[in-house]
Structures are given as structure tokens and as C-alpha cells.
C-alpha positions as CSV (number, residue, x, y, z in Angstrom):
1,X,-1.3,-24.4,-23.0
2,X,-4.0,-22.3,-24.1
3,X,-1.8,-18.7,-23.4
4,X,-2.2,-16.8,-26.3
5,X,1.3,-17.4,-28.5
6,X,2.7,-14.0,-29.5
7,X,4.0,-13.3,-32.6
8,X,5.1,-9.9,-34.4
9,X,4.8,-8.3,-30.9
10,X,7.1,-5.6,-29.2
11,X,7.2,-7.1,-26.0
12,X,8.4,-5.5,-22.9
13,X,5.4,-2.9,-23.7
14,X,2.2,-4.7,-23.6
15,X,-0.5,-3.2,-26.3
16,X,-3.4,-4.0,-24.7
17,X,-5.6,-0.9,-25.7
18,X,-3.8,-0.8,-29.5
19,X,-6.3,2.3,-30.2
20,X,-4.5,4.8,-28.0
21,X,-2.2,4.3,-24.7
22,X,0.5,1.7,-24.0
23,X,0.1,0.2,-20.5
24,X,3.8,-1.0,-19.0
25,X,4.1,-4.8,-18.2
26,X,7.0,-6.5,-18.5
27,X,7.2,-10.1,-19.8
28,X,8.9,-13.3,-19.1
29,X,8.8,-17.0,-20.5
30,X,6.0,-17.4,-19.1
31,X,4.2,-14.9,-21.5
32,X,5.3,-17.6,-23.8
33,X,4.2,-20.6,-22.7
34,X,7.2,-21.7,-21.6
35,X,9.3,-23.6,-18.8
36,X,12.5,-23.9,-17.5
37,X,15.8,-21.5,-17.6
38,X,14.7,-21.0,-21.2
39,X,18.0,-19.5,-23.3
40,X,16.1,-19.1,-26.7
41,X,13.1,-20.2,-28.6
42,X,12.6,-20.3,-31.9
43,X,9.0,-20.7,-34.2
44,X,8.8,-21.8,-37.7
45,X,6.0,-19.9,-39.4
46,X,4.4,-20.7,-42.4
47,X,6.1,-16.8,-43.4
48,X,9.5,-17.0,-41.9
49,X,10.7,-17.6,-38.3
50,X,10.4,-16.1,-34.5
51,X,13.0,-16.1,-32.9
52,X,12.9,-15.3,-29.0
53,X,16.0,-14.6,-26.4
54,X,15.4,-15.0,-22.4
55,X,18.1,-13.5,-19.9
56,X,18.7,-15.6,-17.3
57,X,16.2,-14.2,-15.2
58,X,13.8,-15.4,-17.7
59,X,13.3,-11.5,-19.0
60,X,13.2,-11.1,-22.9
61,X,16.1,-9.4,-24.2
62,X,16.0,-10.2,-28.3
63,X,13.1,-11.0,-31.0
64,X,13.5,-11.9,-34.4
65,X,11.0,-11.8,-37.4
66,X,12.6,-13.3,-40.1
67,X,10.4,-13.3,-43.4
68,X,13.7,-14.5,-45.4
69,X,17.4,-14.2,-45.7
70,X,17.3,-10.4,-46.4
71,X,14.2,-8.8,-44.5
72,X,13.8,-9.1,-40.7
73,X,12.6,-7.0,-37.7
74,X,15.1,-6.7,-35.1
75,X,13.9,-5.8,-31.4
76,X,16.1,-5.7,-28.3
77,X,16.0,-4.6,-24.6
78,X,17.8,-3.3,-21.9
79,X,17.4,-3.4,-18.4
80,X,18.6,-2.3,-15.1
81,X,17.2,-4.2,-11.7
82,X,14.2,-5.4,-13.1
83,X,13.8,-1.9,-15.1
84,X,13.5,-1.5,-18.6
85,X,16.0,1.2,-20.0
86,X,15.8,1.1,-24.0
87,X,14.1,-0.7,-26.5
88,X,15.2,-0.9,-30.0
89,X,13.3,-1.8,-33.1
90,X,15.5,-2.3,-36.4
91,X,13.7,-3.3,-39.7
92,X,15.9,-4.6,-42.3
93,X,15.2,-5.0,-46.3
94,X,17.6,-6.6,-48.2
95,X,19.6,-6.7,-45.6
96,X,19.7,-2.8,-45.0
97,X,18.5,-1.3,-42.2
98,X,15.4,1.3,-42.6
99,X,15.7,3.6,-40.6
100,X,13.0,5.4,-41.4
101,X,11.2,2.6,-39.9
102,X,13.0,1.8,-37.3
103,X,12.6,3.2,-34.0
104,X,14.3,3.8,-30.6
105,X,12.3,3.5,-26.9
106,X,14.2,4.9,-24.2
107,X,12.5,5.2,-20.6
108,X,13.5,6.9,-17.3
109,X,11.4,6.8,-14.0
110,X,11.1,9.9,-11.6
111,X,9.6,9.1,-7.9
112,X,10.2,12.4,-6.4
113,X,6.9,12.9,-5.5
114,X,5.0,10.3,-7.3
115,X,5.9,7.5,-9.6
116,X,6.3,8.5,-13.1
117,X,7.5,6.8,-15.6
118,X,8.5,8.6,-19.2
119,X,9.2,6.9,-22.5
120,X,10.2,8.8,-25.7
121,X,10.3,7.8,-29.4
122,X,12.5,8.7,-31.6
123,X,13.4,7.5,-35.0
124,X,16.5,6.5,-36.7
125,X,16.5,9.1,-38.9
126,X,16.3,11.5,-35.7
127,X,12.8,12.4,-35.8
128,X,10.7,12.8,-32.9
129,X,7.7,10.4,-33.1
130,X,6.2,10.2,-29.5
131,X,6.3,10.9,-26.0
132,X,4.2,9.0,-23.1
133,X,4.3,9.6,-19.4
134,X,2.6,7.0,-17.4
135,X,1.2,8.5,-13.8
136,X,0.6,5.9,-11.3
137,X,-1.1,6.1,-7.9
138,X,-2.5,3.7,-5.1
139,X,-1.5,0.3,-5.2
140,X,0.8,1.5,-7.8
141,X,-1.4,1.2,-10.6
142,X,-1.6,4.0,-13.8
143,X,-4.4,6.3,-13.5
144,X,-2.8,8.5,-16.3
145,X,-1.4,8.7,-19.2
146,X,-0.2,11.4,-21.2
147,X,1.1,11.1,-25.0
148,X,2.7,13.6,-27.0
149,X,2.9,13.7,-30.7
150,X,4.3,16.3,-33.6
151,X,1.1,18.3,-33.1
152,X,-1.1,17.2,-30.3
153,X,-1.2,16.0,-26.6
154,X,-3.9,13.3,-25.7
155,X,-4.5,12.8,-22.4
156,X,-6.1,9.0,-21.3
157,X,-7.7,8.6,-17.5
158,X,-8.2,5.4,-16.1
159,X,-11.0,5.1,-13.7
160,X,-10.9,1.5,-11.1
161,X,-14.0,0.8,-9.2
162,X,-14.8,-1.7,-6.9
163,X,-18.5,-3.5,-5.9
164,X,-18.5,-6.7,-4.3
165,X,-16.3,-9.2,-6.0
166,X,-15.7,-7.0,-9.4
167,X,-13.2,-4.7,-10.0
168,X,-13.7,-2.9,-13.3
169,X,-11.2,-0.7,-14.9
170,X,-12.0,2.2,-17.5
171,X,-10.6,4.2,-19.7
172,X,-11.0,7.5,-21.2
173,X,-9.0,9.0,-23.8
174,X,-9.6,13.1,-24.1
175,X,-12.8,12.5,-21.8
176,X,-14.4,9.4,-24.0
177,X,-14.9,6.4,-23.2
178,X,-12.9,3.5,-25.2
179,X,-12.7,0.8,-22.7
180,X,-13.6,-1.1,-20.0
181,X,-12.2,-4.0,-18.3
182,X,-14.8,-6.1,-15.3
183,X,-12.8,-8.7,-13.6
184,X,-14.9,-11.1,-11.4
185,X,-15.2,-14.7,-10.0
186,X,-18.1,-17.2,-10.4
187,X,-18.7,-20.6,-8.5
188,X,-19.3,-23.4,-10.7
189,X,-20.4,-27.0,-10.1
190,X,-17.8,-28.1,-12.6
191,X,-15.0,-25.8,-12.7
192,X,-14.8,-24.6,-9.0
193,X,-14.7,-20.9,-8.7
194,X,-13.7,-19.2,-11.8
195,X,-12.0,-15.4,-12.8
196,X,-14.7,-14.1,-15.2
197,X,-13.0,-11.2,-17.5
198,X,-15.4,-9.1,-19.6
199,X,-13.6,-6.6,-22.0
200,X,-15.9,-3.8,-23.7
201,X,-14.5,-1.9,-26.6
202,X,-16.6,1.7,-27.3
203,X,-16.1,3.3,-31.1
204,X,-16.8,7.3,-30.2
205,X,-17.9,6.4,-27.3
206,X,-20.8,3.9,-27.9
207,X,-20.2,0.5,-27.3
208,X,-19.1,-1.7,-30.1
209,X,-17.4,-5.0,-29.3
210,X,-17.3,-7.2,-26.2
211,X,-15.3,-10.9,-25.2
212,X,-16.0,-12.8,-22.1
213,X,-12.9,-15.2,-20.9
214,X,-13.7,-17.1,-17.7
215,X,-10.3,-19.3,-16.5
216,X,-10.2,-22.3,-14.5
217,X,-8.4,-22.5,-10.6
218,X,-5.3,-23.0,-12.3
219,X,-5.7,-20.3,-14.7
220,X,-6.4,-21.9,-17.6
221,X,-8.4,-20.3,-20.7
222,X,-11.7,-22.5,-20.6
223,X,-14.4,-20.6,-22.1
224,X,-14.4,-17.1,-24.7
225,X,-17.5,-15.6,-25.6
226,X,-17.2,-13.1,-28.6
227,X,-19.9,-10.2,-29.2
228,X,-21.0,-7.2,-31.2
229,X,-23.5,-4.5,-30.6
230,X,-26.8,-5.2,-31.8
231,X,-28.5,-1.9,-32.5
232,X,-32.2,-3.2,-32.6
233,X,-32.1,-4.3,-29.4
234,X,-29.9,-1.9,-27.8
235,X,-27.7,-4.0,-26.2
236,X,-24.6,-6.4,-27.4
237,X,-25.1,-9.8,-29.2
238,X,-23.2,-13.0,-29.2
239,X,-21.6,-14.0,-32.2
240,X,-19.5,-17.1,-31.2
241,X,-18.4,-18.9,-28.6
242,X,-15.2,-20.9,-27.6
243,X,-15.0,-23.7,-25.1
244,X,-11.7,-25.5,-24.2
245,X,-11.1,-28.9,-23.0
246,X,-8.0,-30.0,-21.1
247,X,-6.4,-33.2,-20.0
248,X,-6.0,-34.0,-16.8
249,X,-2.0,-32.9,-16.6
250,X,-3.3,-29.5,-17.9
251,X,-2.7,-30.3,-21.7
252,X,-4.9,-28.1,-24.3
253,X,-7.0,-31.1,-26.0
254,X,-10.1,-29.9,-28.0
255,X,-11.5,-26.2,-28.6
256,X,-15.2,-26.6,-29.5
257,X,-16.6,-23.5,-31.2
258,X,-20.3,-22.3,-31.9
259,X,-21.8,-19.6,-34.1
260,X,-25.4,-19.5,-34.2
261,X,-26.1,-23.4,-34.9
262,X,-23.4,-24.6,-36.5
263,X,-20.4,-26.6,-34.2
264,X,-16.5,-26.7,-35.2
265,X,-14.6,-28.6,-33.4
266,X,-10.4,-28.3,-33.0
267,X,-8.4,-31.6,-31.3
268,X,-4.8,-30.5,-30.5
269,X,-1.7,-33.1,-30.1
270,X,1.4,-31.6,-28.5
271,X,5.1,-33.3,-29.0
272,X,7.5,-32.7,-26.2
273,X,10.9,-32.5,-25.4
274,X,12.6,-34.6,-22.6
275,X,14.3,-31.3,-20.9
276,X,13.4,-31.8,-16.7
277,X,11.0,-28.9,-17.7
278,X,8.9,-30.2,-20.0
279,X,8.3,-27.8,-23.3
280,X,6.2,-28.5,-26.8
281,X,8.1,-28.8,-29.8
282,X,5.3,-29.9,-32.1
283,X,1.7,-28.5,-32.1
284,X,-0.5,-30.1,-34.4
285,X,-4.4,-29.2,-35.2
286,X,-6.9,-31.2,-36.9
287,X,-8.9,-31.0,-38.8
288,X,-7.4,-28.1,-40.7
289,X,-4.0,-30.6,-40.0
290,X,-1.9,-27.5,-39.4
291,X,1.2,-27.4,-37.3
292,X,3.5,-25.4,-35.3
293,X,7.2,-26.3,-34.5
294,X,9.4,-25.1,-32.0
295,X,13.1,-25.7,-31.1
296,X,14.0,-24.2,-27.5
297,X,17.6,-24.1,-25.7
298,X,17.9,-24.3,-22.3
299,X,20.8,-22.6,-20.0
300,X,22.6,-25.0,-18.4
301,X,22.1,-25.8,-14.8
302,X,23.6,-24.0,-12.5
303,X,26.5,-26.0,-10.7
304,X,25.8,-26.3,-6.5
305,X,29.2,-26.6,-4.5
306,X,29.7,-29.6,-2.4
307,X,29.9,-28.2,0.9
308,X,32.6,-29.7,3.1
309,X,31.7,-32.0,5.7
């Protein structure tokens, strides 16, 4: 339960290092939190509502912000064998589309020689806004990335390294450093053996934010440590921590937090519905007593022909 629930997103491209270069992942249900042959889901926000349409492969195809009657964001994608083709983002106000704001995605992938895969940006007024080209290597994982603008080309390199049981992956954008990910596992007493992801963020090059996650054996969130550089002593300092507790059918329950000495603590109660594959509708969260709804339709199954005897 404790996946992180994206809202406001444009989905098929994951934004993981917002600063500078898109990395390509597509995304299913599962990105969602969700199970089953999912047909739509649908979030009512304290602003509006999201709105989210699965193909039957379980692929998003449609999203929906909807702040009223009259002003939405409209995103939809197309696909060919598991390949994303086009992605469309339509803004509306007052029920007119700006198209100065809105913008088209359109990808093509060239394995001549090496697997490339090239997305241009272009918006509805028919200006050019950016070009990417995504450069992958071994194990078929991007090691470049090239984006175009109006006036400038930046170039991003992404470094993987390997010692023991870490893999760390870095990234440099026009030869600087602005990230790098550590993914490692831990035994614990507790929790079995654990994946331990450590994410740096560098400002010019000098390190400025950090967040540890460690997950549980069935990939569940269960601890998040939050830092920030700490000049005097030359190093990064903790700022808070998170700490999740989970039933024993895998049910998000309680998120105790801690900055410096003072202790918050979150208790969750989830509301499902009675589909085979069992789905929240109802988050609640006290103490704040905040809540999240969802309403979800399902394909229907598919029909298996009797076979004669």
C-alpha cells in the first residue's frame, strides 16, 4: 500500500531526475497501487478529480485533471507492441483548449546499430520545444542522453558501477555531477534481507540533499530517511525519519515519523471493494482525519470456452 500515489503526473515518461533528463519507463496499474484487469480509476481530490484509463494490458492510455467543469489537463497515449508512439497533453480553460500550453510527444526507435530511442516536442501552436535521444547500451540500460532546445544542446552521461552487493548509478549533465542512485541489500534480524536505496542530489555539483528507503522481502516501503548537507561538518545530516508498519496481509497501518526529538504518528484504515481482486476505495488518516476516495471499474472477465468432451 505504501507505493507512492501519483497525481498531476505525465506518465508513460517517468521524471525521476525533474532537474534535467527524462529516463523512459513505462507504467501499468501497478504504478498505481492497483489490482485486477483495472478499466478506470478515478480520485476525488480536495481540488478536483483524477481520473485514470488502463488498456487491457493494464498499460495507461488516458489521465484526467479535473479542477472543475471548465479547466482540465488532458493526457493520452498511444502504443504499438508494448511501444509508446505519441503522447498528448491538452490543457483546457473554460473549456478551450490552450494550445499554447499544450503539447505533443511523439517517439520513434532506431536499432540499426544501437538502440536509440528519439522523442520530440512540439507545441500546439507548432513550436518546437524539445528534442531528447536516449542512447542505451549493455543490458540495455541508458548511458546517454542528449536534449535539444531553441538554443542549446545538453548532453547527460550516466555512469553504473558495481562493488560487492551495490550497484550505484550516476549522473552527469554537461560533465557535472547531479545525481546518484546506490542500490544495495542489508540482513536484518527483523525484516529479513532488505533493498537499501540511497538517492544523492548535488546543486552545482556539491552535494545538497539525500533520502534513504530500505523495502521489505515483498517490497514494501518500511523505512525513509530524509537529509540535508550540513556544512559544518562536511558531510549530510538527518532531518527526519519515516518508519512504516504493516499488517500481516500487507495492509499500510501506521507511519511513525521523527525530527530531532519530537514523534508524529499516522494510523491508516483502508475500505475495500468486494471485486476477486481486492482494491481500496476509502483511505482514511488520523489524526489529521483526512481521506482519500476512489471508485475503480473493472473489465469484465474474460469468457473461457467449454471445450467439448
Amino acid at each position: 500500500m505504501m507505493k507512492s500515489y501519483l497525481y498531476n503526473i505525465l506518465f508513460c515518461l517517468v521524471f525521476s531526475f525533474q532537474s534535467f533528463a527524462q529516463e523512459l519507463k513505462l507504467f501499468t496499474t501497478n504504478d498505481f497501487d492497483l489490482n485486477g484487469n483495472i478499466k478506470s480509476c478515478t480520485v476525488i481530490t480536495d481540488y478536483g478529480k483524477e481520473v485514470f484509463e488502463f488498456n487491457e494490458e493494464g498499460f495507461l492510455i488516458k489521465s484526467i485533471t479535473a479542477y472543475n467543469k471548465s479547466d482540465q489537463d488532458i493526457t493520452t497515449y498511444k502504443y504499438s507492441n508494448g511501444f509508446l508512439l505519441e503522447k498528448r497533453m491538452e490543457s483546457y480553460k473554460g473549456n478551450v483548449l490552450d494550445e499554447a500550453s499544450s503539447m505533443a510527444n511523439f517517439y520513434e526507435i532506431d536499432t540499426t546499430e544501437q538502440k536509440i530511442i528519439r522523442e520530440q516536442i512540439i507545441s500546439y501552436d507548432k513550436e518546437f520545444v524539445e528534442q531528447q535521444e536516449f542512447v542505451f547500451g549493455e543490458e540495455d540500460r541508458i548511458y546517454k542522453i542528449t536534449t535539444s532546445h531553441e538554443n542549446a544542446i545538453d548532453e547527460t552521461r550516466i555512469e553504473y558501477t558495481t562493488f560487492k552487493n551495490e550497484v550505484t548509478k550516476t549522473l552527469f549533465v554537461n560533465g557535472v555531477i547531479e545525481k546518484s542512485v546506490r542500490t544495495s541489500t542489508k540482513k536484518s534480524r527483523l525484516n529479513g534481507e532488505q533493498k537499501v536505496i540511497l538517492t544523492k542530489d548535488f546543486l552545482d555539483g556539491e552535494p545538497n540533499k539525500a533520502v534513504e528507503q530500505r523495502f521489505g522481502t515483498d517490497g514494501k516501503l518500511i523505512y525513509e530517511e530524509l537529509f540535508l548537507t550540513d556544512i559544518a561538518e562536511g558531510g549530510f545530516a538527518s532531518q527526519e525519519i519515516h518508519v512504516f508498519e504493516y499488517s500481516q496481509e500487507g495492509i499500510l497501518q501506521k507511519e511513525i515519523i521523527r525530527k530531532g526529538n519530537a514523534v508524529f504518528e499516522k494510523e491508516f484504515i483502508f475500505q475495500f471493494d468486494d471485486n476477486v481482486d481486492k482494491n481500496w476505495v476509502k483511505k482514511i488518516i488520523t489524526p489529521d482525519n483526512t481521506y482519500t476516495t476512489r471508485r475503480i471499474e473493472y473489465y469484465p472477465p474474460l469468457e473461457v470456452e467449454e471445450q467439448p468432451e
